[in-house]
PDB file of N, H, CA, C and O in Angstrom:
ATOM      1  N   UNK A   1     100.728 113.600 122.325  1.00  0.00           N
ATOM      2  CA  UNK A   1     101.836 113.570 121.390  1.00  0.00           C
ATOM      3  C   UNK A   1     102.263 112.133 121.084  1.00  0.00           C
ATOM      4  O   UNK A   1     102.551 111.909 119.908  1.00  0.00           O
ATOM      5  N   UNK A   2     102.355 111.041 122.029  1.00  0.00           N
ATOM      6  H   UNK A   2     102.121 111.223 122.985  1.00  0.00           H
ATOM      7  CA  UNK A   2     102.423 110.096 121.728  1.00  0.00           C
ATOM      8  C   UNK A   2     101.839 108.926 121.176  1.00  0.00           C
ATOM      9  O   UNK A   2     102.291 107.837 120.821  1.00  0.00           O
ATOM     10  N   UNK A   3     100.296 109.635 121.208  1.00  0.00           N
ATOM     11  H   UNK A   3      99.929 110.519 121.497  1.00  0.00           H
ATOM     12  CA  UNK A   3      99.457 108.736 120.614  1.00  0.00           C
ATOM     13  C   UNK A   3      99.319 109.578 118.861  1.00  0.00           C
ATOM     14  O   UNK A   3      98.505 109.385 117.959  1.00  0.00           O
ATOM     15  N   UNK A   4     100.299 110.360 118.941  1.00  0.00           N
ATOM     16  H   UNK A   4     100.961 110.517 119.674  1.00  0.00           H
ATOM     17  CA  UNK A   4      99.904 110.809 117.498  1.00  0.00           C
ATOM     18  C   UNK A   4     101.201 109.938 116.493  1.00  0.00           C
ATOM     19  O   UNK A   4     101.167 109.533 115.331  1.00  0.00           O
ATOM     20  N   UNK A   5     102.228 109.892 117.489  1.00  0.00           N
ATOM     21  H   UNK A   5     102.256 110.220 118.433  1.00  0.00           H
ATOM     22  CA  UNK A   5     103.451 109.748 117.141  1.00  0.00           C
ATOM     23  C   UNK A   5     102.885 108.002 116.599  1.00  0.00           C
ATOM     24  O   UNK A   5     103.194 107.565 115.491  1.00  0.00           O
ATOM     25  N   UNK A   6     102.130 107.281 117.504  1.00  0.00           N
ATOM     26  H   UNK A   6     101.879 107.637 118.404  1.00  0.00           H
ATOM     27  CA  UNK A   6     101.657 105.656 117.083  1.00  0.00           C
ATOM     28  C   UNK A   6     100.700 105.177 116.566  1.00  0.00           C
ATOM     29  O   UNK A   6     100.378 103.990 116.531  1.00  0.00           O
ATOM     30  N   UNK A   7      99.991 106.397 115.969  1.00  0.00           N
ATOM     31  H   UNK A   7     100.253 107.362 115.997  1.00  0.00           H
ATOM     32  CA  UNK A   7      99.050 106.559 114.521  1.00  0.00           C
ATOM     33  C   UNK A   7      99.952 107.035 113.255  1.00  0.00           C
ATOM     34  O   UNK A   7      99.680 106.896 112.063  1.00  0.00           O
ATOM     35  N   UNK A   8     100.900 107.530 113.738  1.00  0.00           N
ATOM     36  H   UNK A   8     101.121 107.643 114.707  1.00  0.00           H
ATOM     37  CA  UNK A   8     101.818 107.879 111.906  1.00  0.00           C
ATOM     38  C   UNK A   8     102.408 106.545 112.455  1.00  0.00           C
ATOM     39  O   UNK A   8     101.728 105.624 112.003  1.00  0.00           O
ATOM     40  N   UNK A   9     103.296 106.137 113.162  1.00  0.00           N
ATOM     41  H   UNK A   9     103.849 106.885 113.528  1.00  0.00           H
ATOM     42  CA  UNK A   9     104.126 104.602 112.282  1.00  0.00           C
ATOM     43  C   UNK A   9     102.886 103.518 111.980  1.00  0.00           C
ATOM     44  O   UNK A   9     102.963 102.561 111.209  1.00  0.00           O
ATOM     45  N   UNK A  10     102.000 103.813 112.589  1.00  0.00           N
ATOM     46  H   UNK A  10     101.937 104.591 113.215  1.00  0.00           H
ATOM     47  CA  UNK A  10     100.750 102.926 112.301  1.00  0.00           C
ATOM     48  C   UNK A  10     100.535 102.723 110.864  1.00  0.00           C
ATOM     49  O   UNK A  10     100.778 101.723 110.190  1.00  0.00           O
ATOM     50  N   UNK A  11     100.043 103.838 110.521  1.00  0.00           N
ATOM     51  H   UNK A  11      99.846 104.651 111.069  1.00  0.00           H
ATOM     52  CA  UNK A  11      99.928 104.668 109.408  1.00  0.00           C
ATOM     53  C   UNK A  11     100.348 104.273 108.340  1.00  0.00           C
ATOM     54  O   UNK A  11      99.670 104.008 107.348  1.00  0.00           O
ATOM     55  N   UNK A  12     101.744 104.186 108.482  1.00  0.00           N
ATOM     56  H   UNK A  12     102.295 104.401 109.288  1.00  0.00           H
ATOM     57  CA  UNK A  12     102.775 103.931 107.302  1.00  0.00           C
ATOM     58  C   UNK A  12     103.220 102.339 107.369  1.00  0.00           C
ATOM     59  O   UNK A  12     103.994 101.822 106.564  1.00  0.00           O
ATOM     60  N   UNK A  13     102.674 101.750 108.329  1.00  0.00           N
ATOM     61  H   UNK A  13     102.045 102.171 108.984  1.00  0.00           H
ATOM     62  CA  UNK A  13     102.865 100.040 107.801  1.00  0.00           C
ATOM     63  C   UNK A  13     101.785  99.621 107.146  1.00  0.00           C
ATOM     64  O   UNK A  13     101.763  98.814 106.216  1.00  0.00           O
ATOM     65  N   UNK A  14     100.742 100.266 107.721  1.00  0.00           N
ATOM     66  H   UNK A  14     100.759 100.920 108.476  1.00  0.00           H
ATOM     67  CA  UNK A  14      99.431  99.785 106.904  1.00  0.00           C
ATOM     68  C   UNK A  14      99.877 100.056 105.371  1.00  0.00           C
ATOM     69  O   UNK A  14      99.828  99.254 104.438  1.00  0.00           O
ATOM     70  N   UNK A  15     100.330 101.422 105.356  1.00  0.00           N
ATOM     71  H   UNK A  15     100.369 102.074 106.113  1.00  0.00           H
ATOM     72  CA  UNK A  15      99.755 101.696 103.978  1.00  0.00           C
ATOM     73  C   UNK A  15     101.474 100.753 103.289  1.00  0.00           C
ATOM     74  O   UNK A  15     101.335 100.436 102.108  1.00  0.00           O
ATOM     75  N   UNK A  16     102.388 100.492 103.681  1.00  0.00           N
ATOM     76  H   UNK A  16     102.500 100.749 104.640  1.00  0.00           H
ATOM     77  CA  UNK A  16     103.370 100.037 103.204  1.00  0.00           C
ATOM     78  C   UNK A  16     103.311  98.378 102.796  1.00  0.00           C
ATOM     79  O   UNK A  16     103.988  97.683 102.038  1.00  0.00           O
ATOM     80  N   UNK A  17     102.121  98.100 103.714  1.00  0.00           N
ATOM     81  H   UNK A  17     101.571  98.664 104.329  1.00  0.00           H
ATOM     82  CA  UNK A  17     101.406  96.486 103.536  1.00  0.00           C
ATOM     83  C   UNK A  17     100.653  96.871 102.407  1.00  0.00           C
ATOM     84  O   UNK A  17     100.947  96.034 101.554  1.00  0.00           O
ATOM     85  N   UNK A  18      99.964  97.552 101.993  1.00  0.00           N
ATOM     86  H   UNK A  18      99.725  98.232 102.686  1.00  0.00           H
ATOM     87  CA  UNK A  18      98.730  97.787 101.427  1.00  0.00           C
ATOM     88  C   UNK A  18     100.009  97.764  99.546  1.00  0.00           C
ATOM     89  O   UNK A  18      99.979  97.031  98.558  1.00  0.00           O
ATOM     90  N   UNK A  19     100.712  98.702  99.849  1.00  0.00           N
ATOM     91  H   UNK A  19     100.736  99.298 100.652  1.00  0.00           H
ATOM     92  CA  UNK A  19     101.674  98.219  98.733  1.00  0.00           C
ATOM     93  C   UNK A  19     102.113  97.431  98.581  1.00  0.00           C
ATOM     94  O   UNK A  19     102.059  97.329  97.355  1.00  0.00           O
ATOM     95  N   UNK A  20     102.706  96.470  99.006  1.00  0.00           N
ATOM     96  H   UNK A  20     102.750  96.553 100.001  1.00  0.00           H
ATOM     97  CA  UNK A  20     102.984  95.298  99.354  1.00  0.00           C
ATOM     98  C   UNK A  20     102.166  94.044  98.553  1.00  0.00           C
ATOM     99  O   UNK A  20     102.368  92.949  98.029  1.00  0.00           O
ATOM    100  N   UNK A  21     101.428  94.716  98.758  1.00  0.00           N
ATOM    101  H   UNK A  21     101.265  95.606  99.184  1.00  0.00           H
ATOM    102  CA  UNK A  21     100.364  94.025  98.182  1.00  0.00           C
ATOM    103  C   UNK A  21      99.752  93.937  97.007  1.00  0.00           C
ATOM    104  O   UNK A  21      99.261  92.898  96.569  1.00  0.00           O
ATOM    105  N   UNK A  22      99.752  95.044  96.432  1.00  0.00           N
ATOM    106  H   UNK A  22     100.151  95.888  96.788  1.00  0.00           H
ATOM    107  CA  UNK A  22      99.625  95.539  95.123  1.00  0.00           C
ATOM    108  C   UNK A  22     100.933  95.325  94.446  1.00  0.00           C
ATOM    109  O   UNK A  22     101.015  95.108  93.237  1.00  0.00           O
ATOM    110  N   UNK A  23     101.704  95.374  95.053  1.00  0.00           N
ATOM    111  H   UNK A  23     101.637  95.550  96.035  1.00  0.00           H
ATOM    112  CA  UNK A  23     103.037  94.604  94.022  1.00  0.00           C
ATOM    113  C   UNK A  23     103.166  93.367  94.142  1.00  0.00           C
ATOM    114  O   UNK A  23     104.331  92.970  94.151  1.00  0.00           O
ATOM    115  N   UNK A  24     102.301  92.549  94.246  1.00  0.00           N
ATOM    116  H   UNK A  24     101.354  92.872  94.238  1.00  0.00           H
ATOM    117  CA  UNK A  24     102.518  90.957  93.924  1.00  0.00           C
ATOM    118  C   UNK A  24     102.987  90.704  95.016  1.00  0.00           C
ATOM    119  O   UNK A  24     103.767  89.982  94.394  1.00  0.00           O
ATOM    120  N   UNK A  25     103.367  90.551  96.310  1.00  0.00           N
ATOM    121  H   UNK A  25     102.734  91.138  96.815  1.00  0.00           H
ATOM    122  CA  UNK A  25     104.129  90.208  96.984  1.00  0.00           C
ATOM    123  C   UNK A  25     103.898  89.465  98.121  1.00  0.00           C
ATOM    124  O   UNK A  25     104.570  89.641  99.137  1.00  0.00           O
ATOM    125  N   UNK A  26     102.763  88.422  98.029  1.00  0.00           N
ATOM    126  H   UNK A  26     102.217  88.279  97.204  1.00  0.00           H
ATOM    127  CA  UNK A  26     102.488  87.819  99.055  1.00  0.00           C
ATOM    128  C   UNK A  26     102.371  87.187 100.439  1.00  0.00           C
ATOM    129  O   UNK A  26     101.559  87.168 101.364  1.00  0.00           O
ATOM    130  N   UNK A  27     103.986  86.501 100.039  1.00  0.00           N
ATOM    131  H   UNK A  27     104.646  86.516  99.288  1.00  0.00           H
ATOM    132  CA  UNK A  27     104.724  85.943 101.011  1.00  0.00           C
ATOM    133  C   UNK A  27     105.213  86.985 101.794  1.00  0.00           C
ATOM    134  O   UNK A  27     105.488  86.611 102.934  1.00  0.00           O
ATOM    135  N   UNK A  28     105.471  88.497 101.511  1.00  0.00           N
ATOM    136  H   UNK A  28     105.247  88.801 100.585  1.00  0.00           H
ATOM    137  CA  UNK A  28     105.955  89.389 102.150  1.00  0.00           C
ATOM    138  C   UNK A  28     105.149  89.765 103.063  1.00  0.00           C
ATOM    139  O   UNK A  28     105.397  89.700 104.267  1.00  0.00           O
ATOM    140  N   UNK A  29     104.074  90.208 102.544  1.00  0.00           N
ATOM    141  H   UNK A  29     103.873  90.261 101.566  1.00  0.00           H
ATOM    142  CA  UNK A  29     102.850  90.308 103.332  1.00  0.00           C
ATOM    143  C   UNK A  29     102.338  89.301 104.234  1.00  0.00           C
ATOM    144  O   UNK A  29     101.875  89.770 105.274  1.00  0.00           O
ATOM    145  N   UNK A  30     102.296  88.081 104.121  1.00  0.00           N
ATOM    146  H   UNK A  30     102.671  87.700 103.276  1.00  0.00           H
ATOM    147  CA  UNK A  30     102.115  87.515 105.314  1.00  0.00           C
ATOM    148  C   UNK A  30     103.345  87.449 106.789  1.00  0.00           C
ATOM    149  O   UNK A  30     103.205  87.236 107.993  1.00  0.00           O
ATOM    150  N   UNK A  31     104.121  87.653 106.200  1.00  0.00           N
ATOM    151  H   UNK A  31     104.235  87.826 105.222  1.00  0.00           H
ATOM    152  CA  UNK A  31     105.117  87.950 107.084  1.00  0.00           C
ATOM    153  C   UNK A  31     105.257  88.874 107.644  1.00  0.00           C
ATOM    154  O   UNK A  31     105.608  88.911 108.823  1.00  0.00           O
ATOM    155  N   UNK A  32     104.982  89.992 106.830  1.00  0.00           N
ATOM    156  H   UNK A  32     104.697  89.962 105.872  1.00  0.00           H
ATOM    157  CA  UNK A  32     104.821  91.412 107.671  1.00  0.00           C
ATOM    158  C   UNK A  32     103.777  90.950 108.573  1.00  0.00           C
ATOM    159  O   UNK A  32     104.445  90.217 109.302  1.00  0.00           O
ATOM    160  N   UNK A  33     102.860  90.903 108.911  1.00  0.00           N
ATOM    161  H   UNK A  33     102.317  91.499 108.319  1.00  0.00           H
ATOM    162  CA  UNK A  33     101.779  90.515 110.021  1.00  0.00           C
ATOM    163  C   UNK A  33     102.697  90.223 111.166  1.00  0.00           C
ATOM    164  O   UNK A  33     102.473  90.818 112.220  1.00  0.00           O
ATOM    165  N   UNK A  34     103.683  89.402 111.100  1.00  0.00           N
ATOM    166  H   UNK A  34     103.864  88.920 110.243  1.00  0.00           H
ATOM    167  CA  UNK A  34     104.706  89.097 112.593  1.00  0.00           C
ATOM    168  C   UNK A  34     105.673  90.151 112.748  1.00  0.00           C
ATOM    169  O   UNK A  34     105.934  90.677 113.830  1.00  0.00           O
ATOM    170  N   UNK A  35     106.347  90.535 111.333  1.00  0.00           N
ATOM    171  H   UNK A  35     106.135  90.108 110.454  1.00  0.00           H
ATOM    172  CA  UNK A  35     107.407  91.331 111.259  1.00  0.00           C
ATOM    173  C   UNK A  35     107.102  92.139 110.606  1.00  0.00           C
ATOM    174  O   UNK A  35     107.044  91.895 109.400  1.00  0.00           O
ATOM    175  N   UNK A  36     106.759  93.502 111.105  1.00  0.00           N
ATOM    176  H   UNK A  36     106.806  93.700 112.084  1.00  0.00           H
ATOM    177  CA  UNK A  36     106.034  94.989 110.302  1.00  0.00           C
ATOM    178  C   UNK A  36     107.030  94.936 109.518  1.00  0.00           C
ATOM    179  O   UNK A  36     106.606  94.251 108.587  1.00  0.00           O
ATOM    180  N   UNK A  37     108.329  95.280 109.233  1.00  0.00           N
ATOM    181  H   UNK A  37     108.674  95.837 109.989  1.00  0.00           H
ATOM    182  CA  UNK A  37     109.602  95.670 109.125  1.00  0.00           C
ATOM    183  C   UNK A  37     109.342  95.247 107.281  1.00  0.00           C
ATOM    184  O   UNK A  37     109.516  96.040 106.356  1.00  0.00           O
ATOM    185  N   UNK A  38     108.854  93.669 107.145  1.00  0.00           N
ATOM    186  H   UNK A  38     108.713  93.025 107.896  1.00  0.00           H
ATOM    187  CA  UNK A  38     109.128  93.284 105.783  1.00  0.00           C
ATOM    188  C   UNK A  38     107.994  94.134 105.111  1.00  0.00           C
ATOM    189  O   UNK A  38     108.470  94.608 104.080  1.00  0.00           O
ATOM    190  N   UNK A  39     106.808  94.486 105.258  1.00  0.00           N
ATOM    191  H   UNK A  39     106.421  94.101 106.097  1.00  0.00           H
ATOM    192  CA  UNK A  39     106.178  95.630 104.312  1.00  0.00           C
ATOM    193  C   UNK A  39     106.996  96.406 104.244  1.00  0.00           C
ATOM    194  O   UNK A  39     107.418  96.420 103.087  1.00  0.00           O
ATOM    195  N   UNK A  40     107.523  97.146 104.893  1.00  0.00           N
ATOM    196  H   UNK A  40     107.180  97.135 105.832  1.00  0.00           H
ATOM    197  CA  UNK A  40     108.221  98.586 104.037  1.00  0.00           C
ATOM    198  C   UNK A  40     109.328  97.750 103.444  1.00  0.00           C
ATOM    199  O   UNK A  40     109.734  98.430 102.501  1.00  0.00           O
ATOM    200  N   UNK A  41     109.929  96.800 103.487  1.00  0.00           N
ATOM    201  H   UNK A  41     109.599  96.247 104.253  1.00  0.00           H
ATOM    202  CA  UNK A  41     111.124  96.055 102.398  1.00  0.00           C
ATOM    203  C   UNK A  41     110.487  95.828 101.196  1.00  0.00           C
ATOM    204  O   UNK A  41     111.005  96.147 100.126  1.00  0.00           O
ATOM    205  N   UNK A  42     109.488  95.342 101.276  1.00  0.00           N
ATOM    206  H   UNK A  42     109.067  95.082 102.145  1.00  0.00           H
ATOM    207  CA  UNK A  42     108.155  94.882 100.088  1.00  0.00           C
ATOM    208  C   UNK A  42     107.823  95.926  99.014  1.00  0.00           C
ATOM    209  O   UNK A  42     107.750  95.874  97.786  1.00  0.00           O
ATOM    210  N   UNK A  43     107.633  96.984 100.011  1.00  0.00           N
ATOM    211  H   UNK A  43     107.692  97.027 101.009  1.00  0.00           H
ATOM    212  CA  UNK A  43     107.454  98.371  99.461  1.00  0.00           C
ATOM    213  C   UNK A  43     108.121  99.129  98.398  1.00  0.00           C
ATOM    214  O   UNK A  43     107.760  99.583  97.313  1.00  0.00           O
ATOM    215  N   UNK A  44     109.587  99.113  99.296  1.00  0.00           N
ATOM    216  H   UNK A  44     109.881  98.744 100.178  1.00  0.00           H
ATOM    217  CA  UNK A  44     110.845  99.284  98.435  1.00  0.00           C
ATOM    218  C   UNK A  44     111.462  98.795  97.364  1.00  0.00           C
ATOM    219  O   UNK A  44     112.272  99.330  96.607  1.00  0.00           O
ATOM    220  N   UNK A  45     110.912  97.519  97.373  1.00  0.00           N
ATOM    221  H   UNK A  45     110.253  97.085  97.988  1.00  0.00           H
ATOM    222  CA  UNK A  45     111.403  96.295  96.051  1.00  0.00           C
ATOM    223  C   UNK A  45     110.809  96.309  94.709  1.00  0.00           C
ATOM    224  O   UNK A  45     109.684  96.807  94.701  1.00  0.00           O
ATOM    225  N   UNK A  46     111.118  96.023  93.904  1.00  0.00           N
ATOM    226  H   UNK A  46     112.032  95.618  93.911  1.00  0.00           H
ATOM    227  CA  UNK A  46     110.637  96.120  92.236  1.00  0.00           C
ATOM    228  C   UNK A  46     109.635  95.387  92.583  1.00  0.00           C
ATOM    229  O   UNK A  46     109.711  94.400  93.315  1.00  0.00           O
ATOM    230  N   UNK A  47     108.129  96.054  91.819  1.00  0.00           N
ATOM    231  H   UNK A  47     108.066  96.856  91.225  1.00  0.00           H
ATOM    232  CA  UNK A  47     107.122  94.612  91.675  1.00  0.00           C
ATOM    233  C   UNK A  47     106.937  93.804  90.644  1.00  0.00           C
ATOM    234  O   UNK A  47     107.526  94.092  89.603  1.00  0.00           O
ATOM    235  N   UNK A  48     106.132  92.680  90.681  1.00  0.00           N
ATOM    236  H   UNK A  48     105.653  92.447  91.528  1.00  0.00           H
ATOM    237  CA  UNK A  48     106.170  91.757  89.994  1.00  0.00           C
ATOM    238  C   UNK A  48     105.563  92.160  88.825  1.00  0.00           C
ATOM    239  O   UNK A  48     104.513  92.786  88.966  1.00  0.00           O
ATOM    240  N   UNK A  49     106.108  91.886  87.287  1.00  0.00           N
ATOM    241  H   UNK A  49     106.962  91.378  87.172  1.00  0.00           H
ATOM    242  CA  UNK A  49     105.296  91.952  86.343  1.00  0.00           C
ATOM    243  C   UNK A  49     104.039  92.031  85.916  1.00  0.00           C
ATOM    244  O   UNK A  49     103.691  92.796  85.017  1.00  0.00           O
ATOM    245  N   UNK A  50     103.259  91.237  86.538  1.00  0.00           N
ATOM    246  H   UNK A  50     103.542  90.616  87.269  1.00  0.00           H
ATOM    247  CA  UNK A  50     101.972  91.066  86.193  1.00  0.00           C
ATOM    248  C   UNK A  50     101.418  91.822  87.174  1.00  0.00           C
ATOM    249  O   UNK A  50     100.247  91.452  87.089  1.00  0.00           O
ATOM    250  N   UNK A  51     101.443  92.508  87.920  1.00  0.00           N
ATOM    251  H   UNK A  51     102.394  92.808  87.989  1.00  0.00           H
ATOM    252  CA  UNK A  51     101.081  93.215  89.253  1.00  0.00           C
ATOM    253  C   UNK A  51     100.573  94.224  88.643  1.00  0.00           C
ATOM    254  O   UNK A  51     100.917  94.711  87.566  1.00  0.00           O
ATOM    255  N   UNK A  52      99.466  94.639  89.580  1.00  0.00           N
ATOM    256  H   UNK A  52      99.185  94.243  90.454  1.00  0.00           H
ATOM    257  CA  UNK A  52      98.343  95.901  89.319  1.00  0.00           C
ATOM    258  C   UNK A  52      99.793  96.989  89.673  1.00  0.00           C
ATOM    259  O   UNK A  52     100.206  97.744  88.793  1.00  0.00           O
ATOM    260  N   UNK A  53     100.190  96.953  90.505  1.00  0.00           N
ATOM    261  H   UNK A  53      99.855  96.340  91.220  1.00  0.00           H
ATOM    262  CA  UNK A  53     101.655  98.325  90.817  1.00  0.00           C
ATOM    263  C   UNK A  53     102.444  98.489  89.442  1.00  0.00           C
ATOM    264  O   UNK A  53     102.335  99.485  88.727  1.00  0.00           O
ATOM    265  N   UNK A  54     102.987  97.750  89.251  1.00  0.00           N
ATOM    266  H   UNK A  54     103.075  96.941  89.831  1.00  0.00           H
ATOM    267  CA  UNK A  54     103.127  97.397  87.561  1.00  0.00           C
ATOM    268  C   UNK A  54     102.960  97.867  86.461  1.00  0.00           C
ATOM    269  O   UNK A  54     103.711  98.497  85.716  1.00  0.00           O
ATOM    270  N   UNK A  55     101.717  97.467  86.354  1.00  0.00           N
ATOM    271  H   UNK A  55     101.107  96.954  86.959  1.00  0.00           H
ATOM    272  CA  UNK A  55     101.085  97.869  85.164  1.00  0.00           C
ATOM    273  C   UNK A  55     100.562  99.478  85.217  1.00  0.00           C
ATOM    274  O   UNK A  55     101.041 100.266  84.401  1.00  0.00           O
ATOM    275  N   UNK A  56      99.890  99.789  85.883  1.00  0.00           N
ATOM    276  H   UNK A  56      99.501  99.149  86.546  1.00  0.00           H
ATOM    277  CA  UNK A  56      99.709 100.944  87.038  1.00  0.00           C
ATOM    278  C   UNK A  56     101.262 101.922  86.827  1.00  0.00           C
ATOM    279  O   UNK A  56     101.443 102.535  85.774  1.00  0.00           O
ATOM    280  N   UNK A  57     101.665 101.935  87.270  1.00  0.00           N
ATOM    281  H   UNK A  57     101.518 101.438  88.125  1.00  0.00           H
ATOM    282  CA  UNK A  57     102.936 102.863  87.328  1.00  0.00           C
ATOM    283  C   UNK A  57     103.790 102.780  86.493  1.00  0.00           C
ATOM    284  O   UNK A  57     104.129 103.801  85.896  1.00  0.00           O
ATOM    285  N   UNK A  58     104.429 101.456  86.187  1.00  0.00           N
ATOM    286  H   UNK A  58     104.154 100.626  86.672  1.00  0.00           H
ATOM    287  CA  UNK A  58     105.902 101.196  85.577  1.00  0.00           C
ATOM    288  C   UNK A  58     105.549 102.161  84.134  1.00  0.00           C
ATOM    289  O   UNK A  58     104.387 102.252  83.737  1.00  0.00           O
ATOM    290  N   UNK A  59     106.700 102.858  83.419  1.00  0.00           N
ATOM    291  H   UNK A  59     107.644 102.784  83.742  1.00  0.00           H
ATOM    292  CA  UNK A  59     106.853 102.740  81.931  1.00  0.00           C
ATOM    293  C   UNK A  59     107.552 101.476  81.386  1.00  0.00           C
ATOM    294  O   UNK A  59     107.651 100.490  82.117  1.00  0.00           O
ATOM    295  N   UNK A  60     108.107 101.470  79.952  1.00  0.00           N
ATOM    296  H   UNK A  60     108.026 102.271  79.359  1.00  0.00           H
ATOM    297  CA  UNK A  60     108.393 100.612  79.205  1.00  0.00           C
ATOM    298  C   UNK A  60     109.681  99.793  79.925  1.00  0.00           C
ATOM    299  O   UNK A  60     109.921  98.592  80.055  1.00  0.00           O
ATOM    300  N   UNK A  61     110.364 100.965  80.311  1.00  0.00           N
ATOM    301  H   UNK A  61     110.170 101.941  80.205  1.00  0.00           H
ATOM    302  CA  UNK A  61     111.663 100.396  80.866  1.00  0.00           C
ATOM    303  C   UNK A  61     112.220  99.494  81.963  1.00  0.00           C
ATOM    304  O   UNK A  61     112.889  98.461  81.967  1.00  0.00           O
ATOM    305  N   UNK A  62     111.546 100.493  83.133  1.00  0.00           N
ATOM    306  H   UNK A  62     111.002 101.332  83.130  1.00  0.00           H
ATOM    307  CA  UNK A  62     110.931  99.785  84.370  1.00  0.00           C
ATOM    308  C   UNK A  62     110.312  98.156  83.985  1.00  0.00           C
ATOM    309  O   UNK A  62     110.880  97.125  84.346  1.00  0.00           O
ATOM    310  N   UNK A  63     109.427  98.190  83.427  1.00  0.00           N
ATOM    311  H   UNK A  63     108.966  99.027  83.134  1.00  0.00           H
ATOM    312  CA  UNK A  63     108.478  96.716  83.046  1.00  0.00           C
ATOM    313  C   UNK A  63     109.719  95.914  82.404  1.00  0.00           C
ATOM    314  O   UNK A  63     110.113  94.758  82.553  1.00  0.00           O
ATOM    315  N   UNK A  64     110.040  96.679  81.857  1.00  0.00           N
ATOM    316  H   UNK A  64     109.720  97.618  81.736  1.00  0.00           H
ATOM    317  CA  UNK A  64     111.238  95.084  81.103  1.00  0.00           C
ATOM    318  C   UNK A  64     112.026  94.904  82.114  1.00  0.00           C
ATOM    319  O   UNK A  64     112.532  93.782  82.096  1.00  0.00           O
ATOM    320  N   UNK A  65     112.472  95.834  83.370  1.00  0.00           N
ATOM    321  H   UNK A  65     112.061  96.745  83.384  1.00  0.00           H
ATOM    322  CA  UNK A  65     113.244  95.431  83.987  1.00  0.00           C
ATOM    323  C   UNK A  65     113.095  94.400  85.406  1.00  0.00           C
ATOM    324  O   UNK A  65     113.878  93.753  86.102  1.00  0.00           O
ATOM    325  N   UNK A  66     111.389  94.705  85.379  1.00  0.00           N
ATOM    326  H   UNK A  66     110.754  95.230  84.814  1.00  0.00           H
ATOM    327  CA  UNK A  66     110.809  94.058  86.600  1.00  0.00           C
ATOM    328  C   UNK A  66     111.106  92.336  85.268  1.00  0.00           C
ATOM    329  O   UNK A  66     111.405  91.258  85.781  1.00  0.00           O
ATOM    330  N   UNK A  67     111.010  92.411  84.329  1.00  0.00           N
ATOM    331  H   UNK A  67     110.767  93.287  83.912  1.00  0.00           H
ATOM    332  CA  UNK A  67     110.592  90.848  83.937  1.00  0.00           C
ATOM    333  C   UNK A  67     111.793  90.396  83.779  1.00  0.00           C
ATOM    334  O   UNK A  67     112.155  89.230  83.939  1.00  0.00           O
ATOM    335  N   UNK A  68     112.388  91.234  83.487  1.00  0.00           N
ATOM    336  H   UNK A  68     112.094  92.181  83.357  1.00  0.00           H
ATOM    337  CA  UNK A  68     114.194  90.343  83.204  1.00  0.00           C
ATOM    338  C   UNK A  68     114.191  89.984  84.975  1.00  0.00           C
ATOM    339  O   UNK A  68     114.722  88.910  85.263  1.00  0.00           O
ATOM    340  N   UNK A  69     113.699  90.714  86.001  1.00  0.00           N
ATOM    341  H   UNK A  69     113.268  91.585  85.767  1.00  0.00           H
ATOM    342  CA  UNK A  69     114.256  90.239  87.349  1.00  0.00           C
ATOM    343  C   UNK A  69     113.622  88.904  87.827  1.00  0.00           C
ATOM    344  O   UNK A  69     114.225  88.091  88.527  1.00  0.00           O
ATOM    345  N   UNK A  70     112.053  88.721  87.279  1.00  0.00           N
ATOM    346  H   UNK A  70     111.563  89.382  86.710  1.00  0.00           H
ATOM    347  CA  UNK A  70     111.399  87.870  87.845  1.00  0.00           C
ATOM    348  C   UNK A  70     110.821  86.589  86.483  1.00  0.00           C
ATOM    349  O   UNK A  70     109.696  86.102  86.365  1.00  0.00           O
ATOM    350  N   UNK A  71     111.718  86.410  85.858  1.00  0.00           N
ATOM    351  H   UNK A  71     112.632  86.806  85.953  1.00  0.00           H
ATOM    352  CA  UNK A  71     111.818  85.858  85.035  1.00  0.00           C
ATOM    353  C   UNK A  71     112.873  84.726  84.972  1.00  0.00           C
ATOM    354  O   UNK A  71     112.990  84.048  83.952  1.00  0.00           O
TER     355      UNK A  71
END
């Protein structure tokens, strides 16, 4: 049970880095490596304009709003 329990939080930093990542977010991602904690913040955050997450997901609205932020 406990080794199942430290394959799901496993689980979900990887894949929360892995977003992280795909939203432009570099510096987050290297940091997560010391501090898991900032991928899932990374995760949670608007991505960057030009970002495959971005372009990929956002509609019209979303996108203007990621560029008014990172602009």
């Amino acid at each position: 049970m406990e080794t199942l329990l430290i394959l799901l939080f496993a689980g979900l930093f990887v894949a929360a880095g892995v977003v992280t990542g795909l939203k432009g977010k570099p510096w987050l991602l290297v940091i997560g490596l010391v501090i898991g904690w900032c991928w899932i913040f990374g995760s949670l955050r608007l991505a960057k304009p030009q970002s495959w997450w971005a372009r990929r997901f956002y509609d019209s609205s979303k996108l203007s709003l990621s560029q008014m932020r990172f602009s």
